[in-house]
Steps between C-alpha positions, in 0.01 A plus 500: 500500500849445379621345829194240489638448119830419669434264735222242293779558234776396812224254577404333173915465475514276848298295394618406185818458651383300799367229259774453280739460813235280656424233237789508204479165430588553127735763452703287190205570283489832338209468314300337274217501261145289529186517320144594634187323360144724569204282605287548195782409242472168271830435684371518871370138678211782592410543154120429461463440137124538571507851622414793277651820479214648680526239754894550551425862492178516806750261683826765501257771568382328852834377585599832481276614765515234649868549532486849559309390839794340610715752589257693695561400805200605721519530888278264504642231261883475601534166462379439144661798300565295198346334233651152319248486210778302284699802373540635168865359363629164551886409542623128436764383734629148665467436880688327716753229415475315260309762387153460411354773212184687521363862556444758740362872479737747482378846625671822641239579781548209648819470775480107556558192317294180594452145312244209547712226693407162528388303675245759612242538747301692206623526134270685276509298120834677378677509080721253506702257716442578928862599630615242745697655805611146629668444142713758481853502643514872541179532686516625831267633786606826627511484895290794742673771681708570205585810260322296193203428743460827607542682182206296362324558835485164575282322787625212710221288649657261800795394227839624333326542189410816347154549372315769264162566378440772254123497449365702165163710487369268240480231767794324373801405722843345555587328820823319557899500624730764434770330285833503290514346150682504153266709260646420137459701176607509174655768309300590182812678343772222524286170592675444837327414792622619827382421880422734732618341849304587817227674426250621784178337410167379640469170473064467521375211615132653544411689189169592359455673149247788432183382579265401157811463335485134370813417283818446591743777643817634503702315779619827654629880504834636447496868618675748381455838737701683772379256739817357696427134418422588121682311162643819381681548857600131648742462135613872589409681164498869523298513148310289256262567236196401295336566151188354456380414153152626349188308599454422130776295492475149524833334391744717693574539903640792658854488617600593835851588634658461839845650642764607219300402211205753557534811287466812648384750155248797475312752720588443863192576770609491891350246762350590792540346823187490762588289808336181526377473161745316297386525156651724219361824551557796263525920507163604254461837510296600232254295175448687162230429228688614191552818574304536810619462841247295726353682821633239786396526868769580734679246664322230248844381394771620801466272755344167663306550813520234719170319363670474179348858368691641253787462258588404135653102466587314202424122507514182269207354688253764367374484184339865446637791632256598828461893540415717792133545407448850467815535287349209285223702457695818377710221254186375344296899460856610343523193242153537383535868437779410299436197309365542148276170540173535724471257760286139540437333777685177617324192395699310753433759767844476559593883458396831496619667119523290273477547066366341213829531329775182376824487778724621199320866523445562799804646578477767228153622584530472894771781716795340654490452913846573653600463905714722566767427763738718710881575336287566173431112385158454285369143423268576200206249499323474177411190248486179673619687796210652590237314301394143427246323272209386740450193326175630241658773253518775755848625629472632892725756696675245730494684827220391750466768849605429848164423751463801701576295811855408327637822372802396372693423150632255293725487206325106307675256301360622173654830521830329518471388183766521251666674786843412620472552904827505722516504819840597672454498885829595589468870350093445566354587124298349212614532106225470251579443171273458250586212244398204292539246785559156305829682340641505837 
């Protein structure tokens, strides 16, 4: 065991290594701060003022699963293991030069980043003004049989272009060139805006949205995971950080911090590496209720099989925290013994314990949840945590299970709340922090 330890650790190092060497194409920035904007916010071009609670509430719950889908990747559904479904936080940036200002997602299980370019073949109806490849100066194709191609396992069809296609589970899809272009952002801290030169990008020029989805869309993904190709690793960051603000909180948007300005403070919990799965994995070994430590099935949180079986990941992109079912099922027996409210069902139909109580009490009258990682870290969910209003006067545990046929777990959005989350891939752990995120 410890010489398999040794080499995914040896492992996990090459490859960080191997992409900073590969594409440092902005080593005179050493970091900077940005805000995030989450798709139901007064502040996001998503924002449906028309939409309920409830209705915001149903929706996170299904692209949850839905999400949680997408990293199952089934022998029999290779080519599809991931899901677009318009992401959870938004990031404003520039493209191209002159830049041109807009939106794209911003998510860490994601490893590539790809933008609508016109003129397209397909464009699905996108917020704000269509990025023009032919107007910008700093545009340029990237050519096949190259390291750039070939790290974004690029296709050449009878030309020296190279060509992608990621296609998502939801039926959406990108199709286009494989590209460099100046990204732009602006410090939220100091004002300044800075380029980012020669980014790796698709450039789609056949795009098609979720299907049923009728307003206009983000005009592309920036992704933030191990994946070579990824944000975080083409500007050569070992570390940056997020802190999202509470759902109830409609004036404020969550700051997020890249290179030398992210702040590594509070409980540290190791990554784990699983090869060929690039997202941030992390070392659970154990869940209490209060007091009570929660009967888990072995190997439920050690490894990923190769159908994507397995594991413990934390991502922005889901909203409520997905649990190996029959350790769900242990979580929700244990808070119900221990609650000093009795139980009502979900009007919504959303959950599976929820209370007749206000948001404010809920934490007093319900047992804290904690994960508990290896080295000795806990990350105590309670409050808005671990519950939410459901949209009719009844607060719900936040947790929904893994499907049988996707036994695997995920640490959602809303548990982040409030919750300063670092990331430092060079020594390969997370901080959590808990905090008031708009004093940051």
């Amino acid at each position: 065991m410890a010489t398999s330890m040794t080499l995914l650790f040896a492992l996990f190092l090459s490859i960080i290594s191997s992409s900073s060497s590969l594409f440092s194409h902005n080593n005179s920035l050493s970091g900077f701060r940005t805000s995030i904007i989450h798709r139901d916010s007064p502040q996001s071009p998503l924002y449906n003022p028309n939409s309920t609670v409830s209705d915001r509430i149903k929706a996170a719950k299904m692209r949850s699963l839905a999400r949680h889908r997408r990293y199952f990747n089934s022998p029999d559904d290779l080519t599809a293991p991931v899901m677009y479904g318009r992401g959870e936080y938004l990031i404003q940036l520039s493209i191209g030069t002159p830049p041109i200002e807009n939106y794209a997602i911003v998510d860490t299980g994601s490893d590539i980043i790809w933008l609508q370019c016109f003129p397209c073949e397909y464009c699905y109806p996108q917020m704000g003004p269509f990025y023009v490849s032919t107007q910008s100066s700093s545009y340029e194709r990237i050519k096949c049989n190259t390291t750039e191609c070939n790290a974004a396992i690029g296709a050449c069809y009878g030309g020296d272009k190279c060509r992608y296609e990621v296609a998502y589970q939801d039926d959406a899809y990108t199709r286009g060139y494989i590209s460099y272009e100046t990204l732009t952002f602006r410090d939220t801290k100091n004002g300044e805006s800075f380029p980012l030169y020669k980014i790796i990008f698709g450039c789609g020029v056949d795009n098609r949205d979720t299907p049923g989805v009728h307003e206009p869309g983000p005009p592309g993904l920036i992704g933030l995971n191990l994946g070579q190709l990824s944000f975080i690793r083409q500007i050569s960051f070992d570390h940056f950080a997020h802190c999202f603000i509470p759902d109830d909180n409609k004036e404020a948007t969550s700051p997020m911090t890249f290179g030398l300005s992210a702040i590594f403070e509070g409980a540290r919990a190791p990554m784990k590496y699983f090869p060929g799965h690039d997202e941030y994995y992390l070392n659970l070994v154990g869940i209490s209720v209060g007091d009570t430590s929660i009967q888990i099935p072995p190997g439920a949180f050690d490894d990923v099989k190769e159908d994507g079986q397995g594991g413990f990941m934390i991502d922005s992109g889901t909203t409520f925290t997905i649990i190996h079912s029959v350790v769900y099922k242990n979580i929700l027996t244990e808070v119900s013994k221990q609650a000093f409210y009795d139980s009502v069902p979900d009007t919504t139909h959303a959950f599976d314990l929820c209370y007749d109580v206000k948001m404010s009490d809920i934490e007093f009258g319900t047992p804290d949840i904690k994960l508990h990682f290896f080295g000795g870290t806990d990350l105590v969910l309670k409050g808005i945590n671990a519950w939410v209003d459901n949209g009719y006067g009844l607060v719900c545990l936040a947790m929904l299970s893994a499907d049988k046929e996707y036994e695997y777990s995920i640490l959602g959005n809303h548990q982040q709340q409030d919750i300063h989350v670092g990331y430092n891939l060079k020594e390969r752990y997370l901080t959590f922090k808990p905090m008031d995120c708009t004093e940051l």
